[in-house]
N, C-alpha and C positions, 0 to 999 in steps of 0.2 A: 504494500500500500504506500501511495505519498500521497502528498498536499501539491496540488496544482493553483497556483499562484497568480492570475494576472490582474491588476488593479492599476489604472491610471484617473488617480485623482487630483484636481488644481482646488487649491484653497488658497485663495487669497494670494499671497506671495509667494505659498508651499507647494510644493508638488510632487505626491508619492507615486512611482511608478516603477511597480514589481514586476515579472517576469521569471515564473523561479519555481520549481520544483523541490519539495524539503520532503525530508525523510518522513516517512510514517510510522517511524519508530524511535525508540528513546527521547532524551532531550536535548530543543532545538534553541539555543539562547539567542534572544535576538540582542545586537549591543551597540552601540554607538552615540556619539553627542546628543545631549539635548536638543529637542526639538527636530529631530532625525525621521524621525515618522515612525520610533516603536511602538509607540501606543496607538498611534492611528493605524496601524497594518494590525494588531490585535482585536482593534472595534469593529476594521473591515472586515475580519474573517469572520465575528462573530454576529454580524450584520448590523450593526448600531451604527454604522456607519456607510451611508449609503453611496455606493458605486456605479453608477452608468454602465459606464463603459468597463467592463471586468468579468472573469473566468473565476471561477472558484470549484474544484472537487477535493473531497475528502474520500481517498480511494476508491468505490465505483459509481459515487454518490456526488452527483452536480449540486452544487448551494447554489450556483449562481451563474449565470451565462446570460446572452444577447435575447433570449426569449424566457429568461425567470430568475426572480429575488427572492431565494428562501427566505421568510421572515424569523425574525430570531427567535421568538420560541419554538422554532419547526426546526433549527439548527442544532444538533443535537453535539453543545458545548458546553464545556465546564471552565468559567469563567471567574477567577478570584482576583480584584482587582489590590491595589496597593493598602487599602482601608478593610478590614473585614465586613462592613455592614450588616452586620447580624441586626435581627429584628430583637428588638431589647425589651417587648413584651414576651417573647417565646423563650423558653428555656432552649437549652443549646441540643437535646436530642428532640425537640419540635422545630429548632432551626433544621436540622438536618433533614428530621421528615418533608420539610418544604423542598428541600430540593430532589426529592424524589416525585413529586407532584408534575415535574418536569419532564421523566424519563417518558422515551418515546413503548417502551414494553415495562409495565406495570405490575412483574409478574412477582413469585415471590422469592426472589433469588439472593436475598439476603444480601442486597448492594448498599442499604445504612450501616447492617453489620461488620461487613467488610472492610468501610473506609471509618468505624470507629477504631475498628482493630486496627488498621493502616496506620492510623494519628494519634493513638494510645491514646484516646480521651471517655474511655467506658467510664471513669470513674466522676466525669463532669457534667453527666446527663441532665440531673437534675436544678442545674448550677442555672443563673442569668447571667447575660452577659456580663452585666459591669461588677460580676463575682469573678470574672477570671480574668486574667494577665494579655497582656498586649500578643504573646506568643500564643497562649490557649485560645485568642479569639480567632488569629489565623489558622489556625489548626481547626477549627471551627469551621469556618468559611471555605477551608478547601474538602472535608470530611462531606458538608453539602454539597459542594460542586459535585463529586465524585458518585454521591447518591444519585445522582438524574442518570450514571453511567456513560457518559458524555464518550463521542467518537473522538475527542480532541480536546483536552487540558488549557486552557490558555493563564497563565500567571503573569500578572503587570506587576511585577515590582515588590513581591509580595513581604518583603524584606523593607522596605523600604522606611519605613515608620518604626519601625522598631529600634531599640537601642544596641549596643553590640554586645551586653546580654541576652537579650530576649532572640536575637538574632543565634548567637552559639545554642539554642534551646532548640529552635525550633529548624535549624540544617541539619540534623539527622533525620528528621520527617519529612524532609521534601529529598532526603536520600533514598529514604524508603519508597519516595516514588518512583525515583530514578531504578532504584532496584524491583521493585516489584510489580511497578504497574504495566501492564500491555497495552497500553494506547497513547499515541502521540504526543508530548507537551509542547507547548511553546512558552520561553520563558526570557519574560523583559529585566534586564537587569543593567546598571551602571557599574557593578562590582565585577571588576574580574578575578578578585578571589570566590566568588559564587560561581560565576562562570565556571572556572576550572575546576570547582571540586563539584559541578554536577551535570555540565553540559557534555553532549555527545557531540553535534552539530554546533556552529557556531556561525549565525547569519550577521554580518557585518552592512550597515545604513550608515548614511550620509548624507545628508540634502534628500531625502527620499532615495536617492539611491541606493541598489544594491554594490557593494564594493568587493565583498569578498562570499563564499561561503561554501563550506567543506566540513574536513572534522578538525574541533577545536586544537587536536595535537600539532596539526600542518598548519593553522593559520599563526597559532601562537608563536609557532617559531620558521615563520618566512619571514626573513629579511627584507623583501621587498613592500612589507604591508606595516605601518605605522606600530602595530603592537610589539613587535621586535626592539624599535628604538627606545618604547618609553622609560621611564626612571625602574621601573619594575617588571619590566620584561622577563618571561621565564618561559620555561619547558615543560611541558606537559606529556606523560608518558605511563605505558602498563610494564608493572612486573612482579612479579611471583616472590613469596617469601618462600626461601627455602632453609632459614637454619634461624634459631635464637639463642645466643649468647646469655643466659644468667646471669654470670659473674660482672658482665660490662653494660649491663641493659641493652644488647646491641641486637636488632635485627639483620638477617643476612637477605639481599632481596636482587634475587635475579633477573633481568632484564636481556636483550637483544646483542647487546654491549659489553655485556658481564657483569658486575655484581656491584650494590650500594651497601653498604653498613648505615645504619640511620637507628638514632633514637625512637624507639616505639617499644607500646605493649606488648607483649607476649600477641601472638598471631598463628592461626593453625598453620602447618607447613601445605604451601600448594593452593593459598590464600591471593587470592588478585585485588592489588590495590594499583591507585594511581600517586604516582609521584610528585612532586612539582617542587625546578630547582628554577633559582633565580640566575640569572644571566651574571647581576654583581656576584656572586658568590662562586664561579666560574674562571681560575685564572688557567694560562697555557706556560707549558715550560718545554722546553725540546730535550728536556730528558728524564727519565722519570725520579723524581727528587727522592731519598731516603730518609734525611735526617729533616722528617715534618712533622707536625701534628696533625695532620691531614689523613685521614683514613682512605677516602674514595678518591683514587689514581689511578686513569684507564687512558691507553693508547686511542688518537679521534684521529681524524681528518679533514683538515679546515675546505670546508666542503662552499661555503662562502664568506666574504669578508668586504666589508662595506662602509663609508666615512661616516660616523651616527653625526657629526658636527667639525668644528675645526678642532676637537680636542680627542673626543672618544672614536673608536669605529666597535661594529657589530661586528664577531664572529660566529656564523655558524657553524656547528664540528659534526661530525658524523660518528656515534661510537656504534660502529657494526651498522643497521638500519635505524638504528635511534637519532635524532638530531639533537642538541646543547646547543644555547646561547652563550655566549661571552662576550661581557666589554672590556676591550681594553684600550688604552690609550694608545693614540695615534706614534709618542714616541718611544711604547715598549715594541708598537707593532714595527717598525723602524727599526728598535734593537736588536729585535729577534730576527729579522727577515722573516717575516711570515709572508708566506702567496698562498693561494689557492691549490690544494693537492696536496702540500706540508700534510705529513702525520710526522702529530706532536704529542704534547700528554694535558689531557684535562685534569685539573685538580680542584675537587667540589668540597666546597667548604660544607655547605650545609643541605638536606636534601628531607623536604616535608612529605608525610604522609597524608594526603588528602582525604582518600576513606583508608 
């Protein structure tokens, strides 16, 4: 299944005009500047926003073309916007009931049950809203989207209001969507820490345009696409735990490239998480150093290398099929002779487990 994408809308001085096929599976992060058109490509699909001229299928299922406008409650979307809106007469298991009110098959398939169990909130049923936490209300609010059983998730931002505890609260439940749920998300966000620890796809907006869009691991680290340059550029990548260290807290975690050592909990062996190093954290040496404190030192190959300014340049390295970013300065890259082809040695200072 995908999402068939064509909308050319003019508002005013804006003008959103997609053309684009997204995956019909896992999560699709839409990202880019303010005022970019994430939210309005969100309202369009979910029909709040009306289109003329536009395509829309939700795999063998037309929303919308040159002879019909599904109207939005015929759209069968789960929509949790930046605010939870919960109704603040209903307790939180009759908000939920409401959104199965919605579902296009009414059957009894225990789809409340499910996405209580999904957002671990059976124990707040009886609760009002302005009895629970800024976190338990989004957990609320997506528990009822997911009740109507919705062919396509949409999430505007749903982080966005929250503080950056209520925030660490409620990212393992929109993991558990990532992990367990079977059907499409699209998910608006500014954070590229959210990004990477939960998007599969990664749709890149600009001026309404589409700039980029692929899987988050290739966009993150192309050099030739702004996110490479910025202050916080990194690498996003899969690899297996294969060993745990006791004595040193150390996990052993094998990748394409050979193997990270990284601070983490205990983890069953054969375990797939994702990685994420930063590009500062990333220096090159042309030989592999002994006397370091550096634990992860693996042979790369500067696979590209690019000016970030008149001070820094971007390297990208290649360990086996894996790609790293590095910055380093224009006059170590000068000291070293480094060119394109070099295999040299990556030395990673620090390397996050994201799930």
């Amino acid at each position: 299944m995908s999402i068939q994408v064509r909308f050319d809308l003019q508002q005013s001085n804006f003008r959103l005009n997609i053309d684009l096929a997204i995956a019909g599976k896992g999560v699709t992060a839409i990202f880019g500047p303010s005022g970019c058109g994430k939210t309005t490509l969100l309202r369009a699909i979910a029909g709040l926003e009306r289109i003329d001229n536009g395509y829309l299928s939700v795999g063998d299922q037309i929303w919308q073309d040159a002879n019909q406008f599904l109207a939005p409650h015929k759209r069968s979307v789960g929509y949790v916007f930046q605010e939870p809106s919960l109704f603040d007469h209903l307790s939180v298991h009759r908000n939920i009931e409401y959104g199965l009110k919605r579902a296009q098959f009414k059957d009894d398939s225990g789809a409340i049950d499910q996405a209580i169990e999904l957002l671990d909130i059976g124990h707040l049923g009886a609760r009002m809203p302005n009895q629970l936490s800024g976190g338990e209300q989004q957990r609320v609010a997506i528990a009822r989207a997911l009740a109507a059983k919705p062919k396509l998730l949409l999430l505007d931002e749903p982080l966005a209001a929250l503080d950056e505890t209520l925030k660490a609260e409620i990212l393992p439940y929109l993991e558990s969507l990532h992990r367990d749920l079977d059907i499409p998300v699209l998910y608006v966000s500014h954070s590229r820490q959210e990004v990477a620890r939960l998007a599969d796809q990664l749709l890149l907006l600009d001026s309404g345009e589409v700039t980029a869009y692929g899987k988050v691991a290739d966009l993150f680290s192309s050099v030739h696409l702004p996110l490479a340059h910025q202050s916080d550029a990194e690498t996003i990548f899969e690899a297996t735990v294969a060993d745990y260290d006791a004595e040193f807290g150390l996990t052993t975690l094998d990748f394409p490239g050979g193997h990270f050592f990284a601070v983490a909990k205990p983890l069953a062996i054969g375990t797939k998480v994702r990685l994420q190093v930063l590009a500062r954290d990333v220096s090159i040496t042309l030989d592999h150093q002994q006397d370091t404190s550096i634990l992860n030192i693996f042979p790369v190959t500067i696979d590209e290398l690019l000016n970030k300014d008149d001070v820094q340049m971007t390297a990208r390295l290649m360990a086996g099929s894996t790609p790293l970013l590095s910055k380093v300065t224009r006059k170590s890259a000068q000291a070293l002779d480094l060119k394109k082809g070099d295999v040299v040695y990556a030395q990673v200072k620090t390397v996050a487990l994201l799930t």
